[in-house]
Backbone as CSV, one residue per row, in Angstrom:
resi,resn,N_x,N_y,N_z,CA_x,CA_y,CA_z,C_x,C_y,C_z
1,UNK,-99.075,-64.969,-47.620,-99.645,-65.803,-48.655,-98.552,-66.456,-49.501
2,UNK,-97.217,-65.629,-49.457,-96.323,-66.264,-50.640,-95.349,-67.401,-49.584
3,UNK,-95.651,-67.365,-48.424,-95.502,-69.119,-47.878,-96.285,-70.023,-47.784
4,UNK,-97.387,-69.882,-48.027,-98.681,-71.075,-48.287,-98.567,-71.418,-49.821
5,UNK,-98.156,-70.679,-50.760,-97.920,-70.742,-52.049,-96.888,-71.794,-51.980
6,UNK,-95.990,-71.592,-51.724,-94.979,-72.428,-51.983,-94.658,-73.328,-51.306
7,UNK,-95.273,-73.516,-49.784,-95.444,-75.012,-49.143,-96.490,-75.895,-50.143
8,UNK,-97.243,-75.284,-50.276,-98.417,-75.908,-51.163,-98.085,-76.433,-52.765
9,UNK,-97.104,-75.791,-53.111,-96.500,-76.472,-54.321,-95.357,-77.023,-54.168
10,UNK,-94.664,-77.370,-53.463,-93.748,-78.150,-52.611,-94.417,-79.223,-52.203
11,UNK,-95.367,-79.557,-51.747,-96.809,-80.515,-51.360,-96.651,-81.316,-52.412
12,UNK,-97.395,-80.341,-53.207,-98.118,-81.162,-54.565,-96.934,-81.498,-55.354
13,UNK,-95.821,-81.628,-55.311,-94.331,-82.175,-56.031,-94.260,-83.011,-55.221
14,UNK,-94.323,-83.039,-54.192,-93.969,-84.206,-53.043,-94.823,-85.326,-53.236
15,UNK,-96.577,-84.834,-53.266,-97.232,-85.917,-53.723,-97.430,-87.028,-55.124
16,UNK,-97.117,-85.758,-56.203,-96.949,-86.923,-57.209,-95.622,-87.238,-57.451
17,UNK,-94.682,-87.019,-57.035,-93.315,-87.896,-57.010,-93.908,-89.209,-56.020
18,UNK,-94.200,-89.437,-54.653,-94.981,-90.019,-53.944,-95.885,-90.920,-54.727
19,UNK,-96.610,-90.419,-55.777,-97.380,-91.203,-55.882,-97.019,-92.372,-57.312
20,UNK,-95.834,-91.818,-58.372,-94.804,-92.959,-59.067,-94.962,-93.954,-58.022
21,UNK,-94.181,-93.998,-57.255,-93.524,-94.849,-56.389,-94.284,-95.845,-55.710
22,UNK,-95.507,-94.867,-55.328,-96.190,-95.771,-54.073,-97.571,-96.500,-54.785
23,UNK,-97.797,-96.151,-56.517,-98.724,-96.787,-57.092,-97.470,-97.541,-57.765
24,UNK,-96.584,-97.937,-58.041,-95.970,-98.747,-58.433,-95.460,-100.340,-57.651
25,UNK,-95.168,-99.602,-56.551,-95.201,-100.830,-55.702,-96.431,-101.408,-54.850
26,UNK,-97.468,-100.566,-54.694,-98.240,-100.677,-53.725,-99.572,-101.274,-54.488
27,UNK,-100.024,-100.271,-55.268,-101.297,-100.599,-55.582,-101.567,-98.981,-56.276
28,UNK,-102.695,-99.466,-56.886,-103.079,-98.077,-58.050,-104.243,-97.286,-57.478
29,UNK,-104.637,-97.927,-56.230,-105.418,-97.058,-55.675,-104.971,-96.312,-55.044
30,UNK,-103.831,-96.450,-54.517,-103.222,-95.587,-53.500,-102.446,-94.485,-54.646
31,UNK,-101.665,-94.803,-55.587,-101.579,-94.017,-56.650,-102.381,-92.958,-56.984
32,UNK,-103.800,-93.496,-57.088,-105.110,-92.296,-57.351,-105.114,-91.434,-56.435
33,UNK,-105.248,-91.726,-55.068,-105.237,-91.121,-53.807,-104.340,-89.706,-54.275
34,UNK,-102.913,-90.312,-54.364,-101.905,-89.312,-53.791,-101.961,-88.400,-55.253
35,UNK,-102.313,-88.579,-56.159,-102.666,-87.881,-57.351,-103.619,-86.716,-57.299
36,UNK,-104.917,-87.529,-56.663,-105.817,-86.355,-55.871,-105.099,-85.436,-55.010
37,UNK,-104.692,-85.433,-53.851,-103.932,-85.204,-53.110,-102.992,-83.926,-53.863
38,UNK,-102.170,-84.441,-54.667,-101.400,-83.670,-55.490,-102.329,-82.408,-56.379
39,UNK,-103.398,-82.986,-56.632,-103.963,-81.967,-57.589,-104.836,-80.999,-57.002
40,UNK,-105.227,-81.512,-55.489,-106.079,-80.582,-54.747,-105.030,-79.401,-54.001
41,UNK,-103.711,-80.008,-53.702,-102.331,-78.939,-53.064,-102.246,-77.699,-54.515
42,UNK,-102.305,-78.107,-55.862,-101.788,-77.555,-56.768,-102.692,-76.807,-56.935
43,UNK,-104.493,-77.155,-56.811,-105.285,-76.157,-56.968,-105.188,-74.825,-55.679
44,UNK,-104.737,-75.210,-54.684,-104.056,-74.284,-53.624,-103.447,-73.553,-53.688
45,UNK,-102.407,-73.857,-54.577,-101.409,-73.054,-54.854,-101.842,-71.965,-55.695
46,UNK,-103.153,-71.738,-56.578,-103.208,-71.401,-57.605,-104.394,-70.417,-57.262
47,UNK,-104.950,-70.954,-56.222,-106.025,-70.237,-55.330,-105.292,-69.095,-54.353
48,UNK,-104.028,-69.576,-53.532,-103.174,-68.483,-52.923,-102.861,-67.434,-53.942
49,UNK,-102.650,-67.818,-55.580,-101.658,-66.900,-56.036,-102.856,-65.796,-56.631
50,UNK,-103.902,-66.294,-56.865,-105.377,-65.091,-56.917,-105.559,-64.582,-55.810
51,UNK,-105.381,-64.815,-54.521,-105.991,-64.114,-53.364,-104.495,-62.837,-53.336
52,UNK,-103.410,-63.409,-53.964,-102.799,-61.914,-53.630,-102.699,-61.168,-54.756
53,UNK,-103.289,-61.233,-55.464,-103.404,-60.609,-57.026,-104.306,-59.242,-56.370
54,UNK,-105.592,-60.102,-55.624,-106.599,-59.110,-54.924,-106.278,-57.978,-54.132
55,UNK,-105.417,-57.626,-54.179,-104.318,-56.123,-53.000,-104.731,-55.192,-53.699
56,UNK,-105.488,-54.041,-53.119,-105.546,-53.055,-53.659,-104.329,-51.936,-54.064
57,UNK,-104.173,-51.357,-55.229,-103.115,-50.473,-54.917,-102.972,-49.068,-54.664
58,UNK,-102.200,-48.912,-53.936,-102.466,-47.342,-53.274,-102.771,-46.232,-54.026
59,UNK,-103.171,-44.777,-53.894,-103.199,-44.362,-55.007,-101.927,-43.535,-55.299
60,UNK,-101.281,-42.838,-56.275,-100.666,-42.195,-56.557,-100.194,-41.112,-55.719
61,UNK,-99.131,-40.474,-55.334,-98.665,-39.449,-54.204,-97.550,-38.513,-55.166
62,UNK,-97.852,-37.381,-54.942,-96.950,-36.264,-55.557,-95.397,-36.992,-54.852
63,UNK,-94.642,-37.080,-55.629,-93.101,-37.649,-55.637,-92.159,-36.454,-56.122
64,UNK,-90.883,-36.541,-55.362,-89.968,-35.619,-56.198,-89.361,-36.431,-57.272
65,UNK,-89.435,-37.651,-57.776,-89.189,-38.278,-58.733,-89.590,-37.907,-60.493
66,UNK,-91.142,-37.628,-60.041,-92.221,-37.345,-60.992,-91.732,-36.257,-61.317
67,UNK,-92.290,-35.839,-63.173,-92.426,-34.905,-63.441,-93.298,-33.546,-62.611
68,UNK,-93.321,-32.324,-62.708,-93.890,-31.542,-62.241,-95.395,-31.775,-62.459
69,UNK,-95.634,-32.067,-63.890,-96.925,-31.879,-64.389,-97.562,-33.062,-64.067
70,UNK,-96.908,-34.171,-63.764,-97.474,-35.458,-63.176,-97.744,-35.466,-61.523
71,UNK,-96.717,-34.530,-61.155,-97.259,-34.113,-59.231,-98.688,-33.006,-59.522
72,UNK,-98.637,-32.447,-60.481,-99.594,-31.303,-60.397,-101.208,-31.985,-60.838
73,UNK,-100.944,-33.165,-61.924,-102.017,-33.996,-62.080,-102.814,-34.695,-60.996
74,UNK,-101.607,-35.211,-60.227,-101.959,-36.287,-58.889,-102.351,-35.361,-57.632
75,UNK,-101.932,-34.066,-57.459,-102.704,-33.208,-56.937,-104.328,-32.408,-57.148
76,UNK,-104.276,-32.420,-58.154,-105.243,-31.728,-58.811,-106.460,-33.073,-58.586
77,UNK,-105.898,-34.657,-58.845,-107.028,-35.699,-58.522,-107.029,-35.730,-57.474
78,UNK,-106.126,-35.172,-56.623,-107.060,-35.504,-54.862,-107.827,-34.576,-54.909
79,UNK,-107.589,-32.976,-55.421,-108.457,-32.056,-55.034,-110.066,-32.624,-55.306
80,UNK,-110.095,-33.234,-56.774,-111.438,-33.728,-57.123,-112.171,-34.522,-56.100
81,UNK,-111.196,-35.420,-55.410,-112.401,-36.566,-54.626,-112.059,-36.240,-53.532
82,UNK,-111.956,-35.040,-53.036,-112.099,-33.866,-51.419,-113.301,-33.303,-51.650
């Protein structure tokens, strides 16, 4: 997901830089176009960055890092939902 993110906002920079240029010389419709364009990539981007927000996270595992009483907690909650 974090390469669709950032092709997709790479896009939408591409399009409204694109679209200065090409409603300036061209015409302002085509301007609108690539504006849309730009703002539908950016809503993409913004839509990728919620879909990985959505990851569940694992639960907690007795660590030799942890305090004792924090392995003995995280033990004691698996015992509960066994």
């Amino acid at each position: 997901m974090k390469i669709i993110r950032i092709s997709c906002c790479i896009v939408a920079c591409l399009c409204l830089a694109a679209s200065i240029v090409v409603g300036a010389t061209v015409g302002w419709e085509y301007f609108f176009i690539l504006l849309l364009a730009a703002a539908i990539f950016a809503a993409a981007t913004f839509l990728a960055r919620g879909a990985d927000k959505k990851k569940d996270v694992p639960p907690p595992k007795p660590d030799f890092m942890n305090t004792s009483e924090e392995n003995e907690r995280i033990r004691s909650e698996d015992e509960k939902k066994k």
